[in-house]
mmJSON file of the N, C-alpha and C atoms, coordinates in Angstrom:
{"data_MODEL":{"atom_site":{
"group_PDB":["ATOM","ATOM","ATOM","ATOM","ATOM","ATOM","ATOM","ATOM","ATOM","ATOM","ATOM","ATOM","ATOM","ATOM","ATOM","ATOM","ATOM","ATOM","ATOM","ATOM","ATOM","ATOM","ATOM","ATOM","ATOM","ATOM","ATOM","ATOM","ATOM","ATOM","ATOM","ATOM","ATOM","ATOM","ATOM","ATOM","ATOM","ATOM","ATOM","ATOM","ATOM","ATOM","ATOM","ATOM","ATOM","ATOM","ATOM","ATOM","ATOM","ATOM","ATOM","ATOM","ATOM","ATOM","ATOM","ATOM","ATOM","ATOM","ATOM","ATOM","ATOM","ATOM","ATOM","ATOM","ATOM","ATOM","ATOM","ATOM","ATOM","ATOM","ATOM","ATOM","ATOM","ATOM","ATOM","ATOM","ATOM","ATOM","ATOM","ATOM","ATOM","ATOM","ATOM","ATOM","ATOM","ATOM","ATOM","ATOM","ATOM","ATOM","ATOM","ATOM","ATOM","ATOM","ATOM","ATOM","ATOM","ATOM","ATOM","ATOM","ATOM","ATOM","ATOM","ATOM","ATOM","ATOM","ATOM","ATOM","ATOM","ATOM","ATOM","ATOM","ATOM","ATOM","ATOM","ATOM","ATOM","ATOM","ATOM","ATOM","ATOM","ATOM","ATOM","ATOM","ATOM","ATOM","ATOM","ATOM","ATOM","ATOM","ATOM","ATOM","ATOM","ATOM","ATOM","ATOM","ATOM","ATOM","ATOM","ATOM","ATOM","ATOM","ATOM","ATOM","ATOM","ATOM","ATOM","ATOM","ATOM","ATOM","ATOM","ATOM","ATOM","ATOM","ATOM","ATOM","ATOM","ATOM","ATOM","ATOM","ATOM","ATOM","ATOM","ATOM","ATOM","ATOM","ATOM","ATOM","ATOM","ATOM","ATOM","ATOM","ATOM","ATOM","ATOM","ATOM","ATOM","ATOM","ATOM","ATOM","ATOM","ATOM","ATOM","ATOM","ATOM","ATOM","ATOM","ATOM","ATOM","ATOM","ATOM","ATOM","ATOM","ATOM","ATOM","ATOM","ATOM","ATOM","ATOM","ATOM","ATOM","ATOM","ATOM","ATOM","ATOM","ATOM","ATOM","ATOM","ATOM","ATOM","ATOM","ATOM","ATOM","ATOM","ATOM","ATOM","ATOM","ATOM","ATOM","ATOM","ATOM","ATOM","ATOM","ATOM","ATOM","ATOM","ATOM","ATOM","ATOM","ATOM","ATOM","ATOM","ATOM","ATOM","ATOM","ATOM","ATOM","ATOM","ATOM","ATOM"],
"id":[1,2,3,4,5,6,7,8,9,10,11,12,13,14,15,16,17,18,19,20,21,22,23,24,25,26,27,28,29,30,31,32,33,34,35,36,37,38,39,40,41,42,43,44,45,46,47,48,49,50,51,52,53,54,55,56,57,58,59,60,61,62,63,64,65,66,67,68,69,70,71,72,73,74,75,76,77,78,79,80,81,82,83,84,85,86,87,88,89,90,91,92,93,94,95,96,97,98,99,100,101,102,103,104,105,106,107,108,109,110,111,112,113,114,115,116,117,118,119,120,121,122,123,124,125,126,127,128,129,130,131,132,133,134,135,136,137,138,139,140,141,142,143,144,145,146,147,148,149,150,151,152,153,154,155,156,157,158,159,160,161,162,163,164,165,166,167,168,169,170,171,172,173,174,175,176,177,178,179,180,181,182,183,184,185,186,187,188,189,190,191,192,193,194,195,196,197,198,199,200,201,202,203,204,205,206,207,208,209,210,211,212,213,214,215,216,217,218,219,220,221,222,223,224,225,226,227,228,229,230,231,232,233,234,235,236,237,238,239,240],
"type_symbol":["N","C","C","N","C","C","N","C","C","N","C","C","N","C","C","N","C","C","N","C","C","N","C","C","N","C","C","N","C","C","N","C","C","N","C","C","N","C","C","N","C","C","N","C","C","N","C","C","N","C","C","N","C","C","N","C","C","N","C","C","N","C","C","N","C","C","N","C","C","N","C","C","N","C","C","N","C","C","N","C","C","N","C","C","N","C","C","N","C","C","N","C","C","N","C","C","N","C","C","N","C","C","N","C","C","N","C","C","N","C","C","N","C","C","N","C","C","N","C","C","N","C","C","N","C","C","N","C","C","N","C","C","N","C","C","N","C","C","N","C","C","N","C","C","N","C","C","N","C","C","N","C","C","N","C","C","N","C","C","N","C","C","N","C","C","N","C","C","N","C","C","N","C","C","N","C","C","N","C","C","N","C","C","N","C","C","N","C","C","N","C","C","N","C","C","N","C","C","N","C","C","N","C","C","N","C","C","N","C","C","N","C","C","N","C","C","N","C","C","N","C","C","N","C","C","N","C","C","N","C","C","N","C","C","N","C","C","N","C","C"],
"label_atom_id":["N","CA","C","N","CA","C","N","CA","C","N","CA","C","N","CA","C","N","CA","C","N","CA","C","N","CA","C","N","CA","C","N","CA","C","N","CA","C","N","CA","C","N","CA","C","N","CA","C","N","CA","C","N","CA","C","N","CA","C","N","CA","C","N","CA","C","N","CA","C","N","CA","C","N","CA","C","N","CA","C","N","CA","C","N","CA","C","N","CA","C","N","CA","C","N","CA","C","N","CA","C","N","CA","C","N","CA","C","N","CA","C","N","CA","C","N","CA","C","N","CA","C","N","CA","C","N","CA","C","N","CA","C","N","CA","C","N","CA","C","N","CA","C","N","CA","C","N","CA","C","N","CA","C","N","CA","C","N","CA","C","N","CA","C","N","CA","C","N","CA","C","N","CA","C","N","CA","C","N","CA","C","N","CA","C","N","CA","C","N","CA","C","N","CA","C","N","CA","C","N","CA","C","N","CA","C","N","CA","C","N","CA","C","N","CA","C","N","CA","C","N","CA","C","N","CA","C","N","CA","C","N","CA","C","N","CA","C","N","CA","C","N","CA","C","N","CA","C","N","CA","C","N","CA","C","N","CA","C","N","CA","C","N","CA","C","N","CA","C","N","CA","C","N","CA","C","N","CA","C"],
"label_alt_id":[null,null,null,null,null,null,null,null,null,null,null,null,null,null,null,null,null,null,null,null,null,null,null,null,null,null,null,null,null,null,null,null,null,null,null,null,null,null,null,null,null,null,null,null,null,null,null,null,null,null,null,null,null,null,null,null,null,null,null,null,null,null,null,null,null,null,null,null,null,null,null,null,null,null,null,null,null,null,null,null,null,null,null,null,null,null,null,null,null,null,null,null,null,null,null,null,null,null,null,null,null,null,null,null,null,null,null,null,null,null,null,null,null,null,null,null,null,null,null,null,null,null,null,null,null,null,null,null,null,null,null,null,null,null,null,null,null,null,null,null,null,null,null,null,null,null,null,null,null,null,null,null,null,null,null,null,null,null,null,null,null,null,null,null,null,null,null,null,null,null,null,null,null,null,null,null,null,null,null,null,null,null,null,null,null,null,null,null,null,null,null,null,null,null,null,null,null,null,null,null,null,null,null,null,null,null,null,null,null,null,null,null,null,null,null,null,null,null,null,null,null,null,null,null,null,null,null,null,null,null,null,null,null,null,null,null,null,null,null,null],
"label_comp_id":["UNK","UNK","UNK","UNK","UNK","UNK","UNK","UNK","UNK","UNK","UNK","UNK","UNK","UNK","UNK","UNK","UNK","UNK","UNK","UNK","UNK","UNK","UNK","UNK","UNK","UNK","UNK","UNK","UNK","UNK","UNK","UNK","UNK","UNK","UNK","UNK","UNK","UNK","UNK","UNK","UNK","UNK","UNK","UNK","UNK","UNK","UNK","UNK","UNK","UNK","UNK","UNK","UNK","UNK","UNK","UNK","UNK","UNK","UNK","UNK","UNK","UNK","UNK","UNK","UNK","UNK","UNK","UNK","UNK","UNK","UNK","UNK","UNK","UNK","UNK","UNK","UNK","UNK","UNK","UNK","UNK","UNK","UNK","UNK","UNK","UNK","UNK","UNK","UNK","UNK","UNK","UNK","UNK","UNK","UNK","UNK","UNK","UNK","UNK","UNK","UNK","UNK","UNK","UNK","UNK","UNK","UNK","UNK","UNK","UNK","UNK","UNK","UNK","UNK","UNK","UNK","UNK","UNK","UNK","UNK","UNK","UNK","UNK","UNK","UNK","UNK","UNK","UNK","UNK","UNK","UNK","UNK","UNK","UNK","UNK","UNK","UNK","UNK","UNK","UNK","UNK","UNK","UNK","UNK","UNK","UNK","UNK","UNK","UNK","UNK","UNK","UNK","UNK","UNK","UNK","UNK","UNK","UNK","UNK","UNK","UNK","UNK","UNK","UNK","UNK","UNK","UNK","UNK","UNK","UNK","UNK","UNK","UNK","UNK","UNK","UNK","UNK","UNK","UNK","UNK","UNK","UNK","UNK","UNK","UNK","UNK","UNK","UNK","UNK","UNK","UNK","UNK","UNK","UNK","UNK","UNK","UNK","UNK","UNK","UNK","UNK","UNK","UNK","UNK","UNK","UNK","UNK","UNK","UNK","UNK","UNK","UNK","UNK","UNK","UNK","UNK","UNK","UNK","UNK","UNK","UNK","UNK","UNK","UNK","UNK","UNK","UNK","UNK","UNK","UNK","UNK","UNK","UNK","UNK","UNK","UNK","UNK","UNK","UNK","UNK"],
"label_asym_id":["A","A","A","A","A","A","A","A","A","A","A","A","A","A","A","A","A","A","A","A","A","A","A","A","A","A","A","A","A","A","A","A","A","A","A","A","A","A","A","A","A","A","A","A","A","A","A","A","A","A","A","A","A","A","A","A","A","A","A","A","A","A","A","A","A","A","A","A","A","A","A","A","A","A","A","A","A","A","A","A","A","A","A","A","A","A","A","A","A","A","A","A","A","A","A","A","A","A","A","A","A","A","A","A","A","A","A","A","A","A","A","A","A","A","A","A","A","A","A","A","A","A","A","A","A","A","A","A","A","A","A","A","A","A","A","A","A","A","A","A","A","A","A","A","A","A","A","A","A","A","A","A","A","A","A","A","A","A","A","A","A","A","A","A","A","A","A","A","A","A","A","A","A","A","A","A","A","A","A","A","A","A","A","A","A","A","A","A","A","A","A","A","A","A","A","A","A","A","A","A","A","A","A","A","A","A","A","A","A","A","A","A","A","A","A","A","A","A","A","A","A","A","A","A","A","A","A","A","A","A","A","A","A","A","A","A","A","A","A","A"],
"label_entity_id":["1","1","1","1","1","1","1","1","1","1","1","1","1","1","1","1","1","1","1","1","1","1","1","1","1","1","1","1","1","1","1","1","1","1","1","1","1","1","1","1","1","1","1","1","1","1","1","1","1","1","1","1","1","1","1","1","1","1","1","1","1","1","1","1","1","1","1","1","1","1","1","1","1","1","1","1","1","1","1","1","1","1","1","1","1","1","1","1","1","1","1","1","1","1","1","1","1","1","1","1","1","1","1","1","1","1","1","1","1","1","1","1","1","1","1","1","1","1","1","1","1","1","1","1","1","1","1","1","1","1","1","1","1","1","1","1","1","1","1","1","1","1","1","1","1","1","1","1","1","1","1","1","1","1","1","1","1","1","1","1","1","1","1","1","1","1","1","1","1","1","1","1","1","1","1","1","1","1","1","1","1","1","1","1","1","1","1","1","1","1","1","1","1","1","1","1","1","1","1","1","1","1","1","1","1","1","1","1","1","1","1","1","1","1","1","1","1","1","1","1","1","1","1","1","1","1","1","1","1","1","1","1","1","1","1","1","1","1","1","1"],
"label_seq_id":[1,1,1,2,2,2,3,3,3,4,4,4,5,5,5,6,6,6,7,7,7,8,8,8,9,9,9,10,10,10,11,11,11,12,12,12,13,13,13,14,14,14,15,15,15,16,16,16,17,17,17,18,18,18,19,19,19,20,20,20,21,21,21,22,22,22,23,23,23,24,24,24,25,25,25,26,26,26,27,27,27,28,28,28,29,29,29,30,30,30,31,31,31,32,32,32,33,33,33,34,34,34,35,35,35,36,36,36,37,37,37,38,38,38,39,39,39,40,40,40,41,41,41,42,42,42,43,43,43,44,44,44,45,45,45,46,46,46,47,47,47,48,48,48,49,49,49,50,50,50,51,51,51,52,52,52,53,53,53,54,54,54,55,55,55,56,56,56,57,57,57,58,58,58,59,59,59,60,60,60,61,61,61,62,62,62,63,63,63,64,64,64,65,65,65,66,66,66,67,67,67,68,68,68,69,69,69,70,70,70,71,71,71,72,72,72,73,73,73,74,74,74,75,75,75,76,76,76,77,77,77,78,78,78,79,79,79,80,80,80],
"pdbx_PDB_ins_code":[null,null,null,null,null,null,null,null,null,null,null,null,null,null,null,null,null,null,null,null,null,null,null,null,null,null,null,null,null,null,null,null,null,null,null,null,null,null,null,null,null,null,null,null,null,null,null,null,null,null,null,null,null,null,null,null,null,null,null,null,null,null,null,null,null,null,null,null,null,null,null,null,null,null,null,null,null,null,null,null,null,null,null,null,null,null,null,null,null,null,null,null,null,null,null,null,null,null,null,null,null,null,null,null,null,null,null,null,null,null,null,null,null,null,null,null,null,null,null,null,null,null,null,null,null,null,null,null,null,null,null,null,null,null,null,null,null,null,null,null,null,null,null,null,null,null,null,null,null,null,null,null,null,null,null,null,null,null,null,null,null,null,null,null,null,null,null,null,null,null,null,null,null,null,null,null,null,null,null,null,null,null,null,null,null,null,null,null,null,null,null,null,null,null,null,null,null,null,null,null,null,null,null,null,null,null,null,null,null,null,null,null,null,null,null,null,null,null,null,null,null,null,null,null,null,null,null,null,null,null,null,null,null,null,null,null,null,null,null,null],
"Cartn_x":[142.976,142.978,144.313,144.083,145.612,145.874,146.884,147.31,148.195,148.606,149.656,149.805,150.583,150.677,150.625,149.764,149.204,149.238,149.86,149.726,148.791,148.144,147.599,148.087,148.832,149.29,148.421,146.982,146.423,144.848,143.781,142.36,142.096,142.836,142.355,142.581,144.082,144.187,143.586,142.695,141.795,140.592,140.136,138.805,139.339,140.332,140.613,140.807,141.204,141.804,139.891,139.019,137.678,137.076,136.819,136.769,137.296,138.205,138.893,138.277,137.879,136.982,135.976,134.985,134.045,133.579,134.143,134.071,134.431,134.939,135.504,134.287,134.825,133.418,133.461,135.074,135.628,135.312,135.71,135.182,136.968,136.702,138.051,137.877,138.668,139.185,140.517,140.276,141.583,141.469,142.606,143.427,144.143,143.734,144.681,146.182,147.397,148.608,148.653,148.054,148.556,147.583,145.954,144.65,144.149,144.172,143.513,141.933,141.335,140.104,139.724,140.728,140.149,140.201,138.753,138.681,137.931,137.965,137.095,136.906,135.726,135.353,135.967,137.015,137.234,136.332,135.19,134.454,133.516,133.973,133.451,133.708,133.743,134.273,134.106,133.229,133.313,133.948,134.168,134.93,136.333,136.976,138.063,138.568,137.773,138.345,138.257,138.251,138.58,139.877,140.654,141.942,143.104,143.783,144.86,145.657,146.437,147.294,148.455,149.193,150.65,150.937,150.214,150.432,150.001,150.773,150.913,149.22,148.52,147.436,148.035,146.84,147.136,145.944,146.051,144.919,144.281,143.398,142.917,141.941,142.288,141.013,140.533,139.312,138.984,137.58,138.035,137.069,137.329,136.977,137.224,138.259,138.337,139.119,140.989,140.864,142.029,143.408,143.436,144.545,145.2,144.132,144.781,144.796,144.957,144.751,145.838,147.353,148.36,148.922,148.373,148.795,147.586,146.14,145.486,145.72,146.108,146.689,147.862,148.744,150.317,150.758,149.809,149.765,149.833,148.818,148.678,149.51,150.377,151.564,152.202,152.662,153.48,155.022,155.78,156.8,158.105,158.565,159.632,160.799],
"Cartn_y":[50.492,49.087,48.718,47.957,47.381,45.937,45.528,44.012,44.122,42.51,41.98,40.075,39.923,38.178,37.795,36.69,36.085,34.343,33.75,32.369,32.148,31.127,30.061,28.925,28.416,27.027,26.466,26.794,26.132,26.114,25.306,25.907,26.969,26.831,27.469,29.214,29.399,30.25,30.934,30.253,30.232,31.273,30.513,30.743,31.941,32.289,33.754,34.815,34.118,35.574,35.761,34.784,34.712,35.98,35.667,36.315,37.847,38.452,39.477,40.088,39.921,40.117,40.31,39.786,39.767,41.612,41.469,42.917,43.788,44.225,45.108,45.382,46.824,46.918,46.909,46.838,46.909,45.35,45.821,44.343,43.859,42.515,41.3,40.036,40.039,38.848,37.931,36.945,36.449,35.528,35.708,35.529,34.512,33.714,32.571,33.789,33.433,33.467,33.259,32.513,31.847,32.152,32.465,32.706,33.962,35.073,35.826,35.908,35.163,34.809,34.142,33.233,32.601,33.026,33.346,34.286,34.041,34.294,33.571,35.229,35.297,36.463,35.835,36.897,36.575,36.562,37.156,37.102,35.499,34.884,33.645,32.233,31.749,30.997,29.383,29.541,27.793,28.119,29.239,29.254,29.199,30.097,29.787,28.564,27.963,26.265,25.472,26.127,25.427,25.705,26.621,26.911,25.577,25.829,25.1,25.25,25.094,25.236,25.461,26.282,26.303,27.491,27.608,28.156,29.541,30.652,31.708,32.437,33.675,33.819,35.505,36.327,37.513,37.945,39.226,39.498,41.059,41.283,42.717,42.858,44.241,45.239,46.159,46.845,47.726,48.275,49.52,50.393,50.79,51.271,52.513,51.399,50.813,50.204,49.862,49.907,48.989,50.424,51.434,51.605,51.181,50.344,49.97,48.0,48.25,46.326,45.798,46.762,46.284,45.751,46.664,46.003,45.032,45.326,44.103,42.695,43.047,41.404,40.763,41.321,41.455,39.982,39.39,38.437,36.967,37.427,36.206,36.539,37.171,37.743,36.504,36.983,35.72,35.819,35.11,34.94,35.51,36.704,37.264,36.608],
"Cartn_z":[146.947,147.275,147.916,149.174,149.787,149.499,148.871,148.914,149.363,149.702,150.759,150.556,150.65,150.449,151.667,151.708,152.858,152.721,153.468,153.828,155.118,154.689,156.345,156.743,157.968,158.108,158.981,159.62,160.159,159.954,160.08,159.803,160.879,161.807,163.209,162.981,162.177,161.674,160.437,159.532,158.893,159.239,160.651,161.323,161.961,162.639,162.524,161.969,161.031,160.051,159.451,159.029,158.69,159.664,160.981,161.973,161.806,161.381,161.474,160.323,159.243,158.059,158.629,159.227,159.188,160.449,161.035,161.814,160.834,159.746,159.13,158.105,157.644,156.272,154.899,154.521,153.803,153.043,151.326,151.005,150.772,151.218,151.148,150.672,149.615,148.879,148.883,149.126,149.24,147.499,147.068,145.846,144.948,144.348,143.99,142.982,143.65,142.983,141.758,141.268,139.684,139.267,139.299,138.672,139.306,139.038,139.899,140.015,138.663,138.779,139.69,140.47,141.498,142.94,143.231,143.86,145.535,146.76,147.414,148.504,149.198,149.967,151.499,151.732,152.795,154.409,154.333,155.317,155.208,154.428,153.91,154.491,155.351,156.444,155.38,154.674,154.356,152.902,151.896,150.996,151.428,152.322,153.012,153.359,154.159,154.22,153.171,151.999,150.798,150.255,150.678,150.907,151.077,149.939,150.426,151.653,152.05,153.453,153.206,153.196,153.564,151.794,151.319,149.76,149.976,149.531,149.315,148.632,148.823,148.353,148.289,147.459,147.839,148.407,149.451,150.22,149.179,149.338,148.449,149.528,150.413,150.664,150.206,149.924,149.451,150.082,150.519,151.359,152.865,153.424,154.719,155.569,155.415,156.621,155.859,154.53,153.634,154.036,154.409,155.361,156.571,157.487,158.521,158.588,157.177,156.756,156.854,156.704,156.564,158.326,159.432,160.785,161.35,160.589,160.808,160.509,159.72,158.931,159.319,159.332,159.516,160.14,160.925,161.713,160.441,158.959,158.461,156.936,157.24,155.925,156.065,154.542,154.005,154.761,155.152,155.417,154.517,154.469,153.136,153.531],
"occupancy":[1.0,1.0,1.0,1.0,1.0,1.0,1.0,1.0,1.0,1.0,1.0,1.0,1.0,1.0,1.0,1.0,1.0,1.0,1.0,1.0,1.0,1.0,1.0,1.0,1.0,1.0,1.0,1.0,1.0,1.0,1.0,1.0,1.0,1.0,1.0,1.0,1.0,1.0,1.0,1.0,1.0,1.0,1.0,1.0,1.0,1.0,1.0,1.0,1.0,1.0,1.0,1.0,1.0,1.0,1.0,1.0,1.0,1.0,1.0,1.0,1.0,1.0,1.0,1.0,1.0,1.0,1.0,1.0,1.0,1.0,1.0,1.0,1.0,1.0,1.0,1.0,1.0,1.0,1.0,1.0,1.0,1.0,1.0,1.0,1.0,1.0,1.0,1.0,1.0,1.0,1.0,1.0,1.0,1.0,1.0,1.0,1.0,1.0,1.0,1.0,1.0,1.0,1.0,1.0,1.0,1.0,1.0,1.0,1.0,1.0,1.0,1.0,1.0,1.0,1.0,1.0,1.0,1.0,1.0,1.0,1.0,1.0,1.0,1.0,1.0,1.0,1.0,1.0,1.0,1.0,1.0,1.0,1.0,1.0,1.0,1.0,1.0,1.0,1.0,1.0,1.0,1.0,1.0,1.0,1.0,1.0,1.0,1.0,1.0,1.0,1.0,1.0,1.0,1.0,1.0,1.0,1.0,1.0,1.0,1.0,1.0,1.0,1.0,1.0,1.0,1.0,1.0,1.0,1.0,1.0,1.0,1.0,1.0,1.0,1.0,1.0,1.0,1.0,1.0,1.0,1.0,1.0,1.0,1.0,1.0,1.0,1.0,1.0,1.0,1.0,1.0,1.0,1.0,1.0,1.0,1.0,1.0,1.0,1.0,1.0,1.0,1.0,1.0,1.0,1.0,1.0,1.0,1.0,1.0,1.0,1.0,1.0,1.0,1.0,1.0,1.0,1.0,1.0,1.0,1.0,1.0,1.0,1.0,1.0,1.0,1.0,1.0,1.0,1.0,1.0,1.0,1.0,1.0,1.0,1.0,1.0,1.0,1.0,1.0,1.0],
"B_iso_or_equiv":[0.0,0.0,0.0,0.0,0.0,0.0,0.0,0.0,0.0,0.0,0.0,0.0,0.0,0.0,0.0,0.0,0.0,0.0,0.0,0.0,0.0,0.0,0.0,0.0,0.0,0.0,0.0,0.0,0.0,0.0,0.0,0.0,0.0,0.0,0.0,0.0,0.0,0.0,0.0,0.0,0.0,0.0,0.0,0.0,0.0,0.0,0.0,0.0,0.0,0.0,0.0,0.0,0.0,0.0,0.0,0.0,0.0,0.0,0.0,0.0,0.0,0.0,0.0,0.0,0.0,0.0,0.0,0.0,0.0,0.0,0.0,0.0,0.0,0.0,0.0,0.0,0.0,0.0,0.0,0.0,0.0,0.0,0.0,0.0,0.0,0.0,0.0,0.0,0.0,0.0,0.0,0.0,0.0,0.0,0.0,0.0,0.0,0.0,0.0,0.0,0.0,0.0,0.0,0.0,0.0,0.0,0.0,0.0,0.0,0.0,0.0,0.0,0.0,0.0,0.0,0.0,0.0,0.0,0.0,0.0,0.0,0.0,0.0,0.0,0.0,0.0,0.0,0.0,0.0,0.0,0.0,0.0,0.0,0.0,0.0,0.0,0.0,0.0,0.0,0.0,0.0,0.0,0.0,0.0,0.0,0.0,0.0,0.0,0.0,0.0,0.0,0.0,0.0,0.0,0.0,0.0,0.0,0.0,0.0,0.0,0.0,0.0,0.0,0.0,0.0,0.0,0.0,0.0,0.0,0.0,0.0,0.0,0.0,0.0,0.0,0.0,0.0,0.0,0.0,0.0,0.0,0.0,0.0,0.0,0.0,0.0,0.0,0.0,0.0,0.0,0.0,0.0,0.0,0.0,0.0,0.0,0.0,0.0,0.0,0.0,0.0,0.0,0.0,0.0,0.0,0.0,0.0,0.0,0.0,0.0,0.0,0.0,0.0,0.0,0.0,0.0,0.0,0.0,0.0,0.0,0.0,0.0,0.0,0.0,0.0,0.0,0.0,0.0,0.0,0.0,0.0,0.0,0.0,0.0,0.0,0.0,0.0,0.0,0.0,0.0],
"pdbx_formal_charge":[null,null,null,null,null,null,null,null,null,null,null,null,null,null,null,null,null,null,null,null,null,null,null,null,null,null,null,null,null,null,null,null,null,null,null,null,null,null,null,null,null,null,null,null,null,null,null,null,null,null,null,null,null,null,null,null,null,null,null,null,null,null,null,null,null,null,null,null,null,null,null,null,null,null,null,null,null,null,null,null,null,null,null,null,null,null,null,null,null,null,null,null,null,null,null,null,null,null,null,null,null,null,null,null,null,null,null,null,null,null,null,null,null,null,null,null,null,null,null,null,null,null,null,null,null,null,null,null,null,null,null,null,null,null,null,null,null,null,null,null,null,null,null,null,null,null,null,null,null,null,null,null,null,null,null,null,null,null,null,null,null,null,null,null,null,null,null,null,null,null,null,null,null,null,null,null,null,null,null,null,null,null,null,null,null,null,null,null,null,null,null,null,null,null,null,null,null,null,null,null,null,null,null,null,null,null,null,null,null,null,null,null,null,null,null,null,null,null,null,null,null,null,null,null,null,null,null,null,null,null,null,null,null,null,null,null,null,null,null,null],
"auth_seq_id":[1,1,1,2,2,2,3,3,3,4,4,4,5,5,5,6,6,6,7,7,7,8,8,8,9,9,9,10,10,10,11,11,11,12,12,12,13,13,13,14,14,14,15,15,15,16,16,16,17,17,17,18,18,18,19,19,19,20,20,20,21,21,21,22,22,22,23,23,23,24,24,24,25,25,25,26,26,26,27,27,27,28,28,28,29,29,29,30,30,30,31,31,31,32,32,32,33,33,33,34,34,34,35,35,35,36,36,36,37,37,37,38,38,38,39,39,39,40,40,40,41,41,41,42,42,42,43,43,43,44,44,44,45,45,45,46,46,46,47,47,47,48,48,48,49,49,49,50,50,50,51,51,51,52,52,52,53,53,53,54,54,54,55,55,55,56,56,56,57,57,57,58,58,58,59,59,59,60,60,60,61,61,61,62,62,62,63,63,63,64,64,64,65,65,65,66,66,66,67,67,67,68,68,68,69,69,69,70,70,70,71,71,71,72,72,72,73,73,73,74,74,74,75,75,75,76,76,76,77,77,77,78,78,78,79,79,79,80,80,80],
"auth_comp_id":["UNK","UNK","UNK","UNK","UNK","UNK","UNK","UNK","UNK","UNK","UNK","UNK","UNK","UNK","UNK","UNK","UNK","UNK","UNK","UNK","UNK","UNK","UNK","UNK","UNK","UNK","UNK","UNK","UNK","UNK","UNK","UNK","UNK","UNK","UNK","UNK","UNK","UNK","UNK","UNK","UNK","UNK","UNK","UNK","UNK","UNK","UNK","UNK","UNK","UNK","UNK","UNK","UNK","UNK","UNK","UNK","UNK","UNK","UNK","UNK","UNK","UNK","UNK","UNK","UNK","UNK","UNK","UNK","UNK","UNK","UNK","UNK","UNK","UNK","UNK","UNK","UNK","UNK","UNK","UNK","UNK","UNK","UNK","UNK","UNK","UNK","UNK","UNK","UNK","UNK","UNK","UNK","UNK","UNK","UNK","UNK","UNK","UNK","UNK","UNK","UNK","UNK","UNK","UNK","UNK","UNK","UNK","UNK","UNK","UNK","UNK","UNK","UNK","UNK","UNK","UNK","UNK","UNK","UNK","UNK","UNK","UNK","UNK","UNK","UNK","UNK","UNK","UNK","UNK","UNK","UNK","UNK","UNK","UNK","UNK","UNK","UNK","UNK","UNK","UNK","UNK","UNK","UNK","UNK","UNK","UNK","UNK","UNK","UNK","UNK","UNK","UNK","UNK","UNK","UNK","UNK","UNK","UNK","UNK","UNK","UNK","UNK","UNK","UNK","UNK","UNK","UNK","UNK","UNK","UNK","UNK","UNK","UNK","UNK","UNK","UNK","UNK","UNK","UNK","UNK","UNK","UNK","UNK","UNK","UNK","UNK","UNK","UNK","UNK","UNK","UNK","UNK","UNK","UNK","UNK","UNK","UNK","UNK","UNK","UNK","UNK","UNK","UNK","UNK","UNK","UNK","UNK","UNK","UNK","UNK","UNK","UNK","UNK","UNK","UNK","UNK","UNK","UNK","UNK","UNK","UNK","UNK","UNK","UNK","UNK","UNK","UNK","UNK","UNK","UNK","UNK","UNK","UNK","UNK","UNK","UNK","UNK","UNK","UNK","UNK"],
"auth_asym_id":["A","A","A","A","A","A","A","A","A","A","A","A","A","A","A","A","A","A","A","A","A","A","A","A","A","A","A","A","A","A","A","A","A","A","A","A","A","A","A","A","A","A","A","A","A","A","A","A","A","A","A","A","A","A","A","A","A","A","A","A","A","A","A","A","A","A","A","A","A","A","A","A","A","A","A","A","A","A","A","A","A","A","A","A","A","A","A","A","A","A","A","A","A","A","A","A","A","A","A","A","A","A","A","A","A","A","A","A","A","A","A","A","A","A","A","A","A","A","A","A","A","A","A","A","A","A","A","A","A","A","A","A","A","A","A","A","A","A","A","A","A","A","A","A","A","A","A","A","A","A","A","A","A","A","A","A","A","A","A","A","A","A","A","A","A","A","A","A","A","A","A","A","A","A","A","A","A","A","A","A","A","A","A","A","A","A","A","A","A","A","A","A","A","A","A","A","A","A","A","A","A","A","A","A","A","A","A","A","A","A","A","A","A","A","A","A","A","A","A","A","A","A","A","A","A","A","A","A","A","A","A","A","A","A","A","A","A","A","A","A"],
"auth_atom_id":["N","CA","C","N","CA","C","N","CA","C","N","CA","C","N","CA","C","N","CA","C","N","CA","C","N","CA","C","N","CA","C","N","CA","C","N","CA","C","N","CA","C","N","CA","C","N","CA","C","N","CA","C","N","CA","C","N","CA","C","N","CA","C","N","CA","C","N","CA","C","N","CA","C","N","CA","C","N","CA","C","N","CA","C","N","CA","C","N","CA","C","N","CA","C","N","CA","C","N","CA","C","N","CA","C","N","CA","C","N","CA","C","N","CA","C","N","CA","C","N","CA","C","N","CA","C","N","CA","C","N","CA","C","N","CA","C","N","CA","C","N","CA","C","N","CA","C","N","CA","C","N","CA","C","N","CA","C","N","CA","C","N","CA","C","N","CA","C","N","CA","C","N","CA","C","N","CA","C","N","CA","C","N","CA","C","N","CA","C","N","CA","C","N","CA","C","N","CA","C","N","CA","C","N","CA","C","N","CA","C","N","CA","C","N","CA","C","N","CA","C","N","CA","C","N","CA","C","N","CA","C","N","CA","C","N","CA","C","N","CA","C","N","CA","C","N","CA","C","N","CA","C","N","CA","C","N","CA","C","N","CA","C","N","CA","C","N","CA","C","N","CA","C","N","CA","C","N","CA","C"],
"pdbx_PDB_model_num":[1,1,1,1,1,1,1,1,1,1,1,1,1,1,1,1,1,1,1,1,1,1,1,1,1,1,1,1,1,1,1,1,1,1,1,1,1,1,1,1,1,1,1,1,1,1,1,1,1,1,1,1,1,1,1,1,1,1,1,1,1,1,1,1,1,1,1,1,1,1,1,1,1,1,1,1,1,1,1,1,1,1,1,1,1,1,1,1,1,1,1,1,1,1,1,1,1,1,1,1,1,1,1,1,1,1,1,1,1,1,1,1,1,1,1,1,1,1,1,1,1,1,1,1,1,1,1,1,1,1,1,1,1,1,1,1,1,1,1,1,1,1,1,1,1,1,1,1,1,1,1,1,1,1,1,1,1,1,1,1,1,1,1,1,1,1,1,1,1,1,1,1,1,1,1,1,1,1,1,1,1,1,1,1,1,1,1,1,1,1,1,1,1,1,1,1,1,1,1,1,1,1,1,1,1,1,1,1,1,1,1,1,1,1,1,1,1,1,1,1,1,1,1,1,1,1,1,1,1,1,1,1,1,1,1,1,1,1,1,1]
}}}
C-alpha cells in the first residue's frame, strides 16, 4: 500500500485528481487525518466534493498501479 498527504485548494482540482483515479485500477481512498474511519473512494466524484478545502487528507493506494502513485499524484501532495 502507498500513502502520501494530500491537500485540495480548488473543486476544479478536486475533479482532477477524481479524474486521475478513475483511469487507474488500483483501489483509492482518500483519508480523514484525525478519523481514519472516515473514509471516501477516490474515484468518487460526488463523495470528494464533500471534501473540505484547503485541509490536509491522506491518500492510500492499493494494487498494480500504487508504485507509480507517488509521481501520479505528486501534483496534489501536501505542501512540506
Amino acid at each position: 500500500m502507498f500513502e502520501m498527504k494530500v491537500r485540495f485548494a480548488t473543486p476544479g482540482q478536486i475533479k482532477s485528481f477524481c479524474s486521475v483515479c478513475q483511469k487507474m485500477t488500483s483501489d483509492i481512498d482518500v483519508v480523514n487525518v484525525e478519523n481514519s474511519y472516515d473514509r471516501i473512494d477516490g474515484k468518487s466524484i460526488i463523495g470528494l466534493m464533500t471534501l473540505e478545502l484547503d485541509v490536509p487528507f491522506i491518500l492510500q493506494v492499493s494494487g498494480d498501479d500504487e508504485e507509480s502513485a507517488a509521481e501520479i499524484f505528486s501534483e496534489f501532495a501536501e505542501e512540506r
